[in-house]
C-alpha positions as CSV (number, residue, x, y, z in Angstrom):
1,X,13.5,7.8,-26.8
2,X,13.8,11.3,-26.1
3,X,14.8,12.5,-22.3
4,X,13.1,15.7,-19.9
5,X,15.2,17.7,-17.7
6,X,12.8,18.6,-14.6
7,X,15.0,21.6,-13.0
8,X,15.0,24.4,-10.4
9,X,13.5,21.8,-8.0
10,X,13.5,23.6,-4.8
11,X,14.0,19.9,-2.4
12,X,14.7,16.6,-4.3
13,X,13.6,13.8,-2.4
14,X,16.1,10.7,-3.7
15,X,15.6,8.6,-1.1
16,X,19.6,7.6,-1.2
17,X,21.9,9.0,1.6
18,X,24.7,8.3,-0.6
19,X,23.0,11.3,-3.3
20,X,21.9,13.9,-1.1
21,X,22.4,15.0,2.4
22,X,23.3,11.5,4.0
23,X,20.0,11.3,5.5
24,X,17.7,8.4,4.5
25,X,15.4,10.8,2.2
26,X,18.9,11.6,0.3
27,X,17.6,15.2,0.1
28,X,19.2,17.6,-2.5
29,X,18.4,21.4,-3.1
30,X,18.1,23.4,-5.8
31,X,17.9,20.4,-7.8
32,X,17.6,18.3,-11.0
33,X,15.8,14.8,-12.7
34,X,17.2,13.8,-15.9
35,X,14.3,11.0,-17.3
36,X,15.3,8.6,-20.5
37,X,12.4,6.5,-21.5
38,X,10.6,5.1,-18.3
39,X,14.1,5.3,-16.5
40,X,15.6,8.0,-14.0
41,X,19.4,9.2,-15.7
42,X,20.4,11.3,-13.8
43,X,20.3,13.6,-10.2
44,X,21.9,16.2,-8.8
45,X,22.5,20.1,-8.7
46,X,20.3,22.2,-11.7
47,X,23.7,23.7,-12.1
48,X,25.5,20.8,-13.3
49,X,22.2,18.8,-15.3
50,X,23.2,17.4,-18.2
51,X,20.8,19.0,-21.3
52,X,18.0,17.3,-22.4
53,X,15.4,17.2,-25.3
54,X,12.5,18.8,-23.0
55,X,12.6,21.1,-20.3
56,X,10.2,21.3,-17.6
57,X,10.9,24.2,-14.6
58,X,9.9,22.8,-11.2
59,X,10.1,26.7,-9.9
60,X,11.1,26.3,-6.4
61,X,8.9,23.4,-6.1
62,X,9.5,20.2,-4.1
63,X,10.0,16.9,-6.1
64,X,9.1,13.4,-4.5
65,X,9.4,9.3,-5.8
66,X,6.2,8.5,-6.6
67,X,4.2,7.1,-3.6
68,X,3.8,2.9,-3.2
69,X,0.4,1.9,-1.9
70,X,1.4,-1.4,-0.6
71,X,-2.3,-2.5,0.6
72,X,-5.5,-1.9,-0.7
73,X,-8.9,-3.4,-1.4
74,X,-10.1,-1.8,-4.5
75,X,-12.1,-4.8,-6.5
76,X,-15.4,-3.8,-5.2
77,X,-18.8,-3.0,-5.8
78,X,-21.5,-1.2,-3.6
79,X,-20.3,0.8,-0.5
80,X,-20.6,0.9,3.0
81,X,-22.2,4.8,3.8
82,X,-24.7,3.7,6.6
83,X,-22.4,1.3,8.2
84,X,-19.9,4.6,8.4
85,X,-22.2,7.0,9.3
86,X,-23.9,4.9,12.0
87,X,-20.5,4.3,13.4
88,X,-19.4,7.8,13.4
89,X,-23.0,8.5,15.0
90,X,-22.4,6.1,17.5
91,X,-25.4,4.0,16.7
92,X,-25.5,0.3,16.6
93,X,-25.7,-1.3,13.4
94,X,-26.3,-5.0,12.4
95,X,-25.6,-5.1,8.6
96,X,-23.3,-7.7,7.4
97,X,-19.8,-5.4,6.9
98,X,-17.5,-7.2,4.7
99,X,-20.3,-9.6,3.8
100,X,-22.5,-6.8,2.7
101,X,-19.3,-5.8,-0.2
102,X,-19.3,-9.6,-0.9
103,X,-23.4,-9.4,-1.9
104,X,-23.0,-6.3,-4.1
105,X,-19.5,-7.2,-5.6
106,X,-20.7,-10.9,-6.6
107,X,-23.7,-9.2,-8.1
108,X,-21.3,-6.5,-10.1
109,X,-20.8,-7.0,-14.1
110,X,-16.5,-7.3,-14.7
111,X,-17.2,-4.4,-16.7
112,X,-18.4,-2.3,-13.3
113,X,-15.8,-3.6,-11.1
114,X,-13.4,-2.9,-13.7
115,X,-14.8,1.0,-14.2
116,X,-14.8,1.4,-10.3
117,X,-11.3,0.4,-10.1
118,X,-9.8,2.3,-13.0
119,X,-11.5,5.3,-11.3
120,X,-10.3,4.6,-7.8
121,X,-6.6,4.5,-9.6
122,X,-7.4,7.4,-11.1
123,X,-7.7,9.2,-7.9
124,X,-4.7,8.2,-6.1
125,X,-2.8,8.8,-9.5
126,X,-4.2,12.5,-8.6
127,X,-2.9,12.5,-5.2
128,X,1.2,11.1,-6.4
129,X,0.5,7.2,-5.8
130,X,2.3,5.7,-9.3
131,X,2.7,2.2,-8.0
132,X,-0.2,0.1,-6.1
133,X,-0.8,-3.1,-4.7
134,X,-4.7,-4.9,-4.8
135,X,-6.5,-7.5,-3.5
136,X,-9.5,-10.4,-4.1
137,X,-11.2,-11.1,-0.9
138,X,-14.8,-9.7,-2.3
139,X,-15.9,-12.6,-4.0
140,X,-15.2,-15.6,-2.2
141,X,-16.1,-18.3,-4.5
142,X,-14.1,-19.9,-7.1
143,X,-14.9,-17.7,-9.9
144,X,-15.6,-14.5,-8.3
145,X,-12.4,-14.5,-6.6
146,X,-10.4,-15.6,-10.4
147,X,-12.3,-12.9,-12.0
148,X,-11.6,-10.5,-9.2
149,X,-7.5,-10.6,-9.7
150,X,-7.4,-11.5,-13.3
151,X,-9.6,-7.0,-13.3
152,X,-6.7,-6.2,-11.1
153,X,-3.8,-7.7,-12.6
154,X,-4.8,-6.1,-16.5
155,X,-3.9,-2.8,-14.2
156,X,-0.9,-3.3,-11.9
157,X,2.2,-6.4,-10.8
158,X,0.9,-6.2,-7.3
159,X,-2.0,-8.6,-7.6
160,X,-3.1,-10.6,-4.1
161,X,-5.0,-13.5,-3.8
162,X,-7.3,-12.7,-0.1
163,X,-9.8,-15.7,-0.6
164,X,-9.0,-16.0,3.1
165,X,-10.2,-12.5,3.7
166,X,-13.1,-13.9,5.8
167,X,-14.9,-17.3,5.6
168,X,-17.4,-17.5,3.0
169,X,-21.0,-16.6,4.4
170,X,-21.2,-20.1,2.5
171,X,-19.2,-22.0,4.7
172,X,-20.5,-20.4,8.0
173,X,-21.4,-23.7,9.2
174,X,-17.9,-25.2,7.7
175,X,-15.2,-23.1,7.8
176,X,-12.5,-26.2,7.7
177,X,-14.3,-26.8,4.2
178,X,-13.9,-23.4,3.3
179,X,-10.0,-23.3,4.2
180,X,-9.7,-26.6,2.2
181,X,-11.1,-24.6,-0.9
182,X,-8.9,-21.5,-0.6
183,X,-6.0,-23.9,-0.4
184,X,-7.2,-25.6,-3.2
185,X,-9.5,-25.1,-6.2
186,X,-9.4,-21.6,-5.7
187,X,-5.9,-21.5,-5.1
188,X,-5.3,-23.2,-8.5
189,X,-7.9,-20.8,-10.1
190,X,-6.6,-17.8,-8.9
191,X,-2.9,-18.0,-8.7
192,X,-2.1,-17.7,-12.2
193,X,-3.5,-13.9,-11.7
194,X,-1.5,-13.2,-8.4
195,X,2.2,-12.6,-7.3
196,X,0.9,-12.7,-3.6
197,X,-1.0,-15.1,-0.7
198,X,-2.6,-12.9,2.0
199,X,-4.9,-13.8,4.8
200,X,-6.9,-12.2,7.6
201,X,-5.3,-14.0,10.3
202,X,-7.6,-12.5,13.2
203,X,-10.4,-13.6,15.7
204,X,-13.6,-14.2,13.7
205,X,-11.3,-15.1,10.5
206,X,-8.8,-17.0,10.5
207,X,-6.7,-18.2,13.6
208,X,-3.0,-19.2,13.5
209,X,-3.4,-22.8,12.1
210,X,-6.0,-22.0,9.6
211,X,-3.5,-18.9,8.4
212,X,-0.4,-21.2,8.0
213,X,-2.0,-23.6,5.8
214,X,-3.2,-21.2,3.8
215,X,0.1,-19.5,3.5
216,X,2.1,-22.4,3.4
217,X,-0.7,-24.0,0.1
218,X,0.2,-20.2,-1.4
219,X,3.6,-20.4,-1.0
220,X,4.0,-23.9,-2.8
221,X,1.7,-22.8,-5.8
222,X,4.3,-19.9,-6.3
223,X,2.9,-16.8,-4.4
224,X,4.3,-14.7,-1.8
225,X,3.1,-14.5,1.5
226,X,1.8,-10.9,3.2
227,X,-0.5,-11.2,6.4
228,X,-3.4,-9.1,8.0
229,X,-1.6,-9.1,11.2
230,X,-2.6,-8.2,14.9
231,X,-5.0,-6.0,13.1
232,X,-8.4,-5.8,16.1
233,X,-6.1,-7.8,19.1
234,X,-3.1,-9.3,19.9
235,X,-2.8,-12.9,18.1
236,X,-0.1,-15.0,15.8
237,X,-0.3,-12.9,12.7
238,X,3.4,-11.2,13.1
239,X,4.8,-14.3,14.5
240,X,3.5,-16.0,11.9
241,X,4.5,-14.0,9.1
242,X,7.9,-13.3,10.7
243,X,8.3,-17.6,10.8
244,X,7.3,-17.8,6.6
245,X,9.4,-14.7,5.4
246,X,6.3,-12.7,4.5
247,X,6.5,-9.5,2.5
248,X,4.9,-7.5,5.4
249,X,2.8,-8.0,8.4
250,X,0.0,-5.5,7.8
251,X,-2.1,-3.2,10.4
252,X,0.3,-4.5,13.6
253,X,-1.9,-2.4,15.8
254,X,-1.7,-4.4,18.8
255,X,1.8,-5.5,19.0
256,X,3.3,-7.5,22.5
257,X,7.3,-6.8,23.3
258,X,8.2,-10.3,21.5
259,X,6.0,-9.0,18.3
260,X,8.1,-5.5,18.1
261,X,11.0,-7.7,18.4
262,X,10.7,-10.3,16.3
263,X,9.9,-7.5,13.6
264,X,13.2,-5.6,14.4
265,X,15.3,-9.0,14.1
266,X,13.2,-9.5,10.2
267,X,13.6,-5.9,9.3
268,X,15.2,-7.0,6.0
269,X,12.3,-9.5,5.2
270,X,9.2,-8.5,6.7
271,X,7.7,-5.0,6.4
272,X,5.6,-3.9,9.6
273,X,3.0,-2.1,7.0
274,X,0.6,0.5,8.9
275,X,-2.4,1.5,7.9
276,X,-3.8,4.6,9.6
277,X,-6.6,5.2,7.6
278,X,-8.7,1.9,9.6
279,X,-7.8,3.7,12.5
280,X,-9.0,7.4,11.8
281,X,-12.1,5.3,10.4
282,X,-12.9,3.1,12.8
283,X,-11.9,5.4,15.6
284,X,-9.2,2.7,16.9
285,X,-6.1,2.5,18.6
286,X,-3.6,3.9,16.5
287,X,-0.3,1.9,15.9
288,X,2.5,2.6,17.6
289,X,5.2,3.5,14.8
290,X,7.6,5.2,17.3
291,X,8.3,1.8,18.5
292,X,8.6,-0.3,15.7
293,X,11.2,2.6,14.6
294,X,13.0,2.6,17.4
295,X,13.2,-0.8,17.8
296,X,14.6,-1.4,14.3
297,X,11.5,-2.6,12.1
298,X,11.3,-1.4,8.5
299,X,8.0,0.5,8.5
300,X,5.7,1.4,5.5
301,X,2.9,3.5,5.5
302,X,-0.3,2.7,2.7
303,X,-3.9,3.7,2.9
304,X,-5.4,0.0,2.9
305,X,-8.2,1.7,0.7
306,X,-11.4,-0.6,1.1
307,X,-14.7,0.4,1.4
308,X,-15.6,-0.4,4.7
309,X,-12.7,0.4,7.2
310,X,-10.5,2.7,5.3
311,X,-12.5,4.5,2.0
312,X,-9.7,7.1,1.5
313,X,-7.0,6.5,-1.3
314,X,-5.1,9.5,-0.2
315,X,-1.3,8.8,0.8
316,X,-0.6,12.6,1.9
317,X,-3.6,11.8,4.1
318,X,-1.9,8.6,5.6
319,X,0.9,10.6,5.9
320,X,-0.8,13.8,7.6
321,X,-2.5,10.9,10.6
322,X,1.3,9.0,10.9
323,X,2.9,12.1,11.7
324,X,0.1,13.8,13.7
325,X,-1.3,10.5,15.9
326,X,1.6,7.3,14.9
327,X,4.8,9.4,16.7
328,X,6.4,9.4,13.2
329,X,8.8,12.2,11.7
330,X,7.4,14.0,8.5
331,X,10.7,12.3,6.8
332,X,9.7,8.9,8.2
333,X,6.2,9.1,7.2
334,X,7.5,10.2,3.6
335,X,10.4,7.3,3.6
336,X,7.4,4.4,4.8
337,X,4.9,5.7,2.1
338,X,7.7,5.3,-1.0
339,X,10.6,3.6,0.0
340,X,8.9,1.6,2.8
341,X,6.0,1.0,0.2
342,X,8.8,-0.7,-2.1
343,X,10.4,-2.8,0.6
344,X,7.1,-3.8,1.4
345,X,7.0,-5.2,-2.7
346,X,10.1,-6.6,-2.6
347,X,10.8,-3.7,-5.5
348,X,14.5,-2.4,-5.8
349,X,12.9,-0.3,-9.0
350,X,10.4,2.0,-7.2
351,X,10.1,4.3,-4.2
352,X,13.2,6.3,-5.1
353,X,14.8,9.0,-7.1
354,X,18.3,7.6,-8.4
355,X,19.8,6.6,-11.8
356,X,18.4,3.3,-13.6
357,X,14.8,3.7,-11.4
358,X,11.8,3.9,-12.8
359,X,10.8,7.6,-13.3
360,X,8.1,7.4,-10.9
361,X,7.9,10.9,-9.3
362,X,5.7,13.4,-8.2
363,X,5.6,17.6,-8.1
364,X,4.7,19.0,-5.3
365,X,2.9,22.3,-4.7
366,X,5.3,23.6,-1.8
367,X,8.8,24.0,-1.3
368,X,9.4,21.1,0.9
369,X,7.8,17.3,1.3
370,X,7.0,18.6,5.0
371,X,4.0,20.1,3.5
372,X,1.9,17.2,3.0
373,X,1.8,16.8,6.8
374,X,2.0,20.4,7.8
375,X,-0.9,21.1,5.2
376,X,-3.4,18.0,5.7
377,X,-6.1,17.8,3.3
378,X,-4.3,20.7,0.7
379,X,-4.3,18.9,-2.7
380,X,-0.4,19.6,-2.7
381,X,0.5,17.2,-5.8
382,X,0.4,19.3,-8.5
383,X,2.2,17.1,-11.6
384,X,2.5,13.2,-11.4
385,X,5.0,11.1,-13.8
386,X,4.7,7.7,-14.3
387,X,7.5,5.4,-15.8
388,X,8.6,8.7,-17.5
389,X,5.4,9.9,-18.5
390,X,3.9,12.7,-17.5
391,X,0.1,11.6,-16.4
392,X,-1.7,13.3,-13.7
């Protein structure tokens, strides 16, 4: 395998403290990457970089870990333009939201729902995001859902099974019926494709009974739990994924003092993962990240692309809205979107810079990470590498 020395990086992000500067971004100037293969070799000082067979000069330039898009929706057909723009407008509007992406998706060939994926990938490979996460939750029936992950997983690990992303406009008249399919049939059908269990635990979804058997049916056919959490109101989604070990309680936009803390005490199990993109979409109440922080949650950031709340697969944009309307730091919002993102996977390989990780990492086109907040909406990422490959 032959190695590249990237050199004359301006700011390293490492995302050790023990590397760098002691702080949690382990930030190094005037710096160097040694890649081998897919793997990270070596960091440190440009001065004392061991030599390599390829040379690429970062000029000044800041160098980040890839970003880790923890939460998406991206097996989808059809989109949601006049629901958006009739929001925006403040207009009513009576179309069926997420049952209108079921209709078109249900109705899409694999080989479109496979093309719109690739080139929804392709555009957050653009913007630095090397590692994703994607979810079913379009199809709700037995096959569509199986056919759903089985697109996905051909293009990343971080495969979710969502059949409990709302109940099936087939079971409207049922929904106990439908929860006894997710946990069943479609369970079996679908978790050979998945890693992970999700559910929409929320009022109008699911509520905190329906959530935990589908959780708990997930968990014993070998998936991991992750829950939409506290998402549109307060409710038992971050208790209840705090009680099962889930991965991450996602959206926790309407948090009570017992939620906060009950996140703080599972900061080294569940991820409080925020999603600021529904917000600046929806025009809802942001999450409060200041105090998960401060209380002691682990917090990730991830853009929770879908194309109804949240169309934008843009993590400098995620980061630009945590840092200008979530109370975050621009060195929190950069730790929550890569090494949050990774906590959030349960990944000890991604979302950092140090010897024997994967050589996820992205080039940025300003001296200093700060820029993607203090430049919102400047196409910043100028060279992406993914497991050691140079591909964006």
């Amino acid at each position: 395998m032959s190695t590249t020395v990237i050199t004359h990086i301006g700011s390293l992000v490492t995302n050790d403290p023990a590397l760098g500067d002691g702080t949690p971004l382990g930030l190094i100037q005037d710096a160097a990457v040694v890649i081998d293969g897919e793997r990270i070799a070596w960091v440190g000082p440009a001065g004392k970089a061991p030599s390599a067979d390829e040379v690429f000069d970062a000029r000044g330039r800041a160098v980040i870990p890839g970003f880790v898009d923890s939460h998406s929706h991206l097996v989808f057909a059809g989109d949601r333009t006049a629901e958006f723009n009739a929001r925006m407008s403040g207009r009513s509007y009576s179309a069926g939201g997420i049952r209108t992406t079921v209709a078109a998706t249900r109705a899409a060939s694999d080989a479109e729902l496979e093309a719109n994926l690739v080139r929804h990938l392709a555009e957050a490979r653009r913007q630095g995001t090397t590692t994703f996460e994607t979810k079913s939750g379009y199809g709700l029936t037995v096959a569509d859902e199986a056919r759903a992950l089985r697109i996905a997983a051909a293009h990343t690990e971080e495969v979710t099974y969502l059949g409990a992303h709302i109940v099936s406009p087939d079971y409207a008249e049922d929904p106990a019926a439908y929860v006894d399919l997710v946990t069943g049939e479609m369970l079996r059908a679908c978790a050979p494709y998945a890693r992970w269990v999700d559910v929409f635990c929320e009022k109008g979804a699911f509520d905190g009974d329906q959530a935990r058997a589908i959780l708990t049916a997930g968990a014993a056919a070998g998936l991991i739990p992750r829950v939409h959490a506290n998402q549109l109101s307060y409710g038992p989604g971050v208790q209840l994924a705090v009680e099962l070990e889930a991965a991450s309680a996602d959206h926790c936009t309407h948090l009570t003092d017992a939620d906060v803390d009950a996140l703080a005490q599972a900061s080294a199990t569940t991820v409080a993962t925020l999603l600021p993109g529904a917000e600046f979409s929806t025009r809802a109440q942001w999450p409060d990240a200041r105090r998960l922080i401060e209380a002691g949650a682990t917090v990730a950031l991830s853009t929770d692309c879908n194309p109804g709340s949240s169309y934008t697969s843009s993590m400098p944009f995620c980061i630009a809205l945590a840092v200008r309307d979530m109370r975050m730091t621009p060195d929190e919002a950069l730790w929550s979107a890569t090494a949050g993102g990774a906590r959030a996977l349960r990944r000890t390989d991604i979302g950092a810079l140090t010897p024997g990780a994967r050589a996820d990492l992205a080039l940025l086109d300003a001296p200093s990470h700060v820029h993607l907040a203090y430049r919102p909406g400047v196409p910043l990422v100028s060279a992406v590498w993914e497991k050691g490959r140079k591909v964006a």
